[in-house]
N, C-alpha and C positions, 0 to 999 in steps of 0.2 A: 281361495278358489271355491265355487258356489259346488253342490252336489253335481250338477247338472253341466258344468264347466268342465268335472273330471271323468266324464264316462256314462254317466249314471241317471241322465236325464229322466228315461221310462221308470226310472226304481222313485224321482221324484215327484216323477207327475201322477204316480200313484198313491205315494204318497196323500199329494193333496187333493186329489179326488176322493180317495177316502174319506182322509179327515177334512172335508171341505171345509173351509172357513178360517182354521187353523192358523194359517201366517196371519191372518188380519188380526187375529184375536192376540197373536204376539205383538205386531205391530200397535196394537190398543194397548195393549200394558206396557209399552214401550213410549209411548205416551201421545202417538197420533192418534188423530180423529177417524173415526170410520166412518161414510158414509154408505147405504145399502140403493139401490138401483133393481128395478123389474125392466126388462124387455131390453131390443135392439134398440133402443131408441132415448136409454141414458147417454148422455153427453158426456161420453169417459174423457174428454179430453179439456173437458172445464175443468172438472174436476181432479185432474190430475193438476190442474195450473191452480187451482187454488189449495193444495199440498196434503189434502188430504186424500185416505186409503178408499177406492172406488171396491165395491164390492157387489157384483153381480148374486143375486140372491137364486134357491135354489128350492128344490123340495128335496122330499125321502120318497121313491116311488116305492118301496120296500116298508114304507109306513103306513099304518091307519089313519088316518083323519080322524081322530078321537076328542080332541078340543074344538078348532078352529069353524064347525058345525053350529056350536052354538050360537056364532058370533052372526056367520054369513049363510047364504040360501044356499043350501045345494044345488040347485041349477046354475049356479058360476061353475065358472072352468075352474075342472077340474085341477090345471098346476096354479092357477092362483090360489081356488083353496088348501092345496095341500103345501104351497111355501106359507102363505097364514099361518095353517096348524103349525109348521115348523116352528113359524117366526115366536106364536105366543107359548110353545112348551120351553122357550130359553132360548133355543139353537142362536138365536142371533141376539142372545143379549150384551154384546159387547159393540151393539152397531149406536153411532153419536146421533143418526139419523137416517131419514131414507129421502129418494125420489120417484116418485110415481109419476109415468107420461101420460096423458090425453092420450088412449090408441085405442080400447074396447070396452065395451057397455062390463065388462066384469072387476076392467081394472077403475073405469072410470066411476063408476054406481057403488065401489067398495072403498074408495079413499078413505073418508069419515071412518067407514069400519078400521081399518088399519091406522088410523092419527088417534083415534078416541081411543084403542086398545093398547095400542104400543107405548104411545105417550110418550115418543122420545124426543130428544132437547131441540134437535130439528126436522121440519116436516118441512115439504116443496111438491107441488103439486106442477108439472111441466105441464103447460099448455099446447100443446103439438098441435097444428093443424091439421086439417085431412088430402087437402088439394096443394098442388105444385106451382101455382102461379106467380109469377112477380109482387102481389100485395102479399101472399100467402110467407115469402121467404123475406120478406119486409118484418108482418109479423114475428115471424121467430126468429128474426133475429133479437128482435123488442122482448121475447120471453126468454131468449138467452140471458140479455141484459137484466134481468128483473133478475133470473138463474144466479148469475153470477153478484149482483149486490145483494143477496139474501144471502148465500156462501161467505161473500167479505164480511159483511153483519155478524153470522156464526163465529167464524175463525178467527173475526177483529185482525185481519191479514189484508192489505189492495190485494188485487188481481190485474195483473198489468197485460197489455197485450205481448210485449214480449213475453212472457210464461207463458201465454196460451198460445204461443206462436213456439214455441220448445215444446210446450205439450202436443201440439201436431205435429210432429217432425217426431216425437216419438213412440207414438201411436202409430203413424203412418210409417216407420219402419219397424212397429210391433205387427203389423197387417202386412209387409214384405217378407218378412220372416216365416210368418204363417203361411204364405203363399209359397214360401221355398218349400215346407216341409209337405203339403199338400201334393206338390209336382212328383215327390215320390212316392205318389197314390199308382202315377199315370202305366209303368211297369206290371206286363203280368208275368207271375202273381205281383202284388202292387209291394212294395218293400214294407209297409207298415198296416198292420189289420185297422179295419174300420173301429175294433173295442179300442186298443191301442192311441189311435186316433180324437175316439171321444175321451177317452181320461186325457189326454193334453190338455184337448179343447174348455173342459171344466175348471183344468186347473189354470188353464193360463187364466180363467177371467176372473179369479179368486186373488190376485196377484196386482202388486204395483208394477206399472208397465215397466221400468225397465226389471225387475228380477220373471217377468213373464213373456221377455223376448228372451232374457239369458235362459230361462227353461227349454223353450223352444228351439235354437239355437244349441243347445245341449241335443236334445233330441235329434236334430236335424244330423248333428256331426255323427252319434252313435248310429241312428239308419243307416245313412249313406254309406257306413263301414260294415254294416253287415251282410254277411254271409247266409243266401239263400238258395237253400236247397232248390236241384232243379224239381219240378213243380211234376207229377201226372194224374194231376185231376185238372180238366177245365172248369171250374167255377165262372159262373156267373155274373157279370161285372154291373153292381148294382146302385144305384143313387136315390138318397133318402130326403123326401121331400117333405118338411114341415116348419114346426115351430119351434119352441123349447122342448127339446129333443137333448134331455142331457144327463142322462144314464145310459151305459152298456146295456140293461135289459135288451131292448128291442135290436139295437146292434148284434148281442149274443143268440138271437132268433134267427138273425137271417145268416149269421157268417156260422151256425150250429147246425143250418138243414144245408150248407155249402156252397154259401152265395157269399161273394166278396162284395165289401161296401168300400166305393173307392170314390165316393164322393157324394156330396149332400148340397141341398139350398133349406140349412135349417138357420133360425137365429143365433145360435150361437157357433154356427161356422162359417162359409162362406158368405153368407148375407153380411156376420160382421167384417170380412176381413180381407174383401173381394175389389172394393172401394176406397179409395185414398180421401182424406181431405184436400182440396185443392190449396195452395199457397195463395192466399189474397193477401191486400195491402190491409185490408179489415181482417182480421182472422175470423170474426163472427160469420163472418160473408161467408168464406168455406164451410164454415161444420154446420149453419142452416142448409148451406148446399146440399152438402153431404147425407145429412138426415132425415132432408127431404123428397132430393130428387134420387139420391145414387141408392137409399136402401131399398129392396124390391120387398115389401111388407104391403098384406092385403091391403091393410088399414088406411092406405096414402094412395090417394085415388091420383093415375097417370093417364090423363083426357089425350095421350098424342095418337097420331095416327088419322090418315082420311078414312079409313074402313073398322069393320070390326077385326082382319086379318091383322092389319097394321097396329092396330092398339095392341093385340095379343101378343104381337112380336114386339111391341115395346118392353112387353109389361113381363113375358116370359120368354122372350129371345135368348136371355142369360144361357134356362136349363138348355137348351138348344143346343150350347155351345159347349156347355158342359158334357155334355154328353155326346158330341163327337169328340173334344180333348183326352176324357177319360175314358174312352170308348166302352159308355155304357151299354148294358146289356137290355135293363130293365131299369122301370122308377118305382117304386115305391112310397106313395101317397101317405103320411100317418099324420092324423085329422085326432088332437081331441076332442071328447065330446062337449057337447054346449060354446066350442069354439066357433060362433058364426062367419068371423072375419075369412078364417082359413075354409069351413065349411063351403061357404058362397063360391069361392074361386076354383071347388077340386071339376064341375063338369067344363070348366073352359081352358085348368091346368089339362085337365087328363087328354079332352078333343084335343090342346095342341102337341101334345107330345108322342099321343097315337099316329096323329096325322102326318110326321115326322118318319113311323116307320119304329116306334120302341116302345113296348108293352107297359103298361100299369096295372099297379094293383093299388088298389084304395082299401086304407086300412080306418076305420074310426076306433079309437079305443080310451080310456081310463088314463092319467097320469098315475098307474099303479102297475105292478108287479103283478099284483094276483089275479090280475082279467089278461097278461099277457098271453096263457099256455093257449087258450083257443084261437089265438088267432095263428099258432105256428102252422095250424097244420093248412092254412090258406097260403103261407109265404112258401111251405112246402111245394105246395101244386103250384103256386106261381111258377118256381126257381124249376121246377121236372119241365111246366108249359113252355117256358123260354131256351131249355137243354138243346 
């Protein structure tokens, strides 16, 4: 019985938040392959079919960028430079490989920089498209396919459609799980704090998917059993709207001036785990689907709609919904800097969600720790403005 099986889930998924990385670097001396992943836009479900350990990569916000400065410009974004730095002080020397998507001028303009420095046994640069149309999910299926014979190449393993047809079906009940444990956001007070929340989130994507459904699932049962006091503060029921957003910092800023976070459209929450793969007779067919039409990421341009209204509700109806389900209070915009993809979108995010009738604050800030204290005392005034 797994930690996480007997009780103990939150004690594990703190665990490996902490020590992030940890099970995969057992799992590498254990004699599987690691391969490393940036953005919502790794194909965890190829990879899972082709038997190696997917591993969502990270930063230290709680770190200096003391190396990886050398390598790259400073005006990239900020959490690419700072998983860099990570990557080349060691933290990830136990990864067989990486994948980098086609999504933004910092990840796309830096490949060379991270293949020439890392040097490791496999490199794969995913072609992503940017648009949603029929030649567009043609293409990538084609860079799936190229994905997956460079993987057989590596691992000298086939990849059969059945495996990648098991790897959907378990992904897509690692993403129903994740969605059970989210519903007990919906509760106020919500049964699980928004820090609490994020150390899952981290840990589960550090994880092979089934010991990251068994965590969750863990988790799920110990919530549900808990005993919460009756509540006499009304806190503020608040939704965190960004990107790689995957440290408590910012979470401990707004649930510290006493705003509850009870749900998010960040990449490593609901963006991942919100959308199913569909079941096709091609399984490629699904997870291009998936990756191109169902994730809602700046970078994937969605032409629907006859008006500008219409595109907007394509494009941001989601938070709309989310935020009468978990009947938000407020959103909270956080934008890193030199992030243009996400920058571009906050005056058409913010008009839609205003015009709805629920307050924003727009935060820009550092993937660091040390630029976080000035901006509490604006979440302050936000959380009193909306009281």
């Amino acid at each position: 019985m797994t930690q996480s099986e007997n009780g103990n889930g939150l004690v594990l998924a703190e665990k490996y938040y902490s020590q992030y990385g940890s099970r995969a670097r057992e799992l590498k001396a254990a004699g599987r392959k690691v391969i490393g992943y940036l953005t919502a836009l790794g194909p965890v479900e190829i990879m899972t079919a082709a038997g190696v350990v997917s591993l969502r990569l990270k930063g230290n916000v709680s770190e200096a960028i003391t190396k990886g400065d050398a390598y790259m410009e400073t005006i990239v974004c900020p959490f690419v430079r700072n998983v860099f730095d990570a990557a080349v002080k060691g933290r990830y020397d136990f990864l067989d490989g990486m994948v980098l998507p086609h999504q933004c001028d910092s990840i796309d303009r830096t490949d060379d920089v991270w293949s020439d420095t890392l040097k490791l046994p496999y490199w794969h640069f995913l072609n992503v498209p940017h648009v949603t149309d029929e030649p567009s999910v043609e293409f990538m299926k084609d860079i799936l396919r190229i994905f997956i014979q460079t993987l057989e190449e590596f691992t000298g393993e086939k990849i059969t459609d059945e495996a990648i047809a098991r790897a959907v079906t378990a992904h897509n009940e690692n993403r129903r799980f994740m969605r059970e444990l989210y519903a007990l956001r919906i509760t106020d007070p919500p049964l699980i704090s928004g820090a609490e929340m994020m150390k899952v989130l981290v840990a589960a994507m550090s994880l092979p998917v089934d010991e990251s459904s068994a965590l969750i699932k863990g988790v799920t049962d110990e919530i549900k059993h808990r005993e919460m006091p009756p509540s006499t503060e009304q806190g503020r029921r608040i939704m965190l709207v960004g990107d790689q957003v995957d440290d408590v910092a910012i979470i401990e800023a707004i649930e510290g001036a006493g705003g509850r976070l009870v749900m998010d459209d960040l990449s490593i929450g609901s963006k991942m785990y919100w959308n199913d793969v569909d079941a096709t007779p091609d399984p490629i067919q699904g997870i291009a689907e998936r990756y191109l039409r169902k994730l809602k990421l700046p970078t994937t341009f969605v032409g629907t709609g006859n008006n500008y209204q219409e595109t907007l509700e394509a494009r941001f109806g989601h938070m709309k919904q989310y935020i009468e389900e978990f009947k938000v209070d407020g959103v909270i915009l956080f934008v890193y800097k030199f992030c243009d993809p996400y920058g571009f979108e906050v005056p058409a995010i913010r008009n839609f969600i205003e015009s709805a009738g629920t307050p924003v604050l727009y935060l820009e800030d550092e993937y660091s720790i040390s630029t976080l204290a000035r901006l509490k005392t604006r979440i302050e005034a936000f959380l009193e403005m909306i009281a």
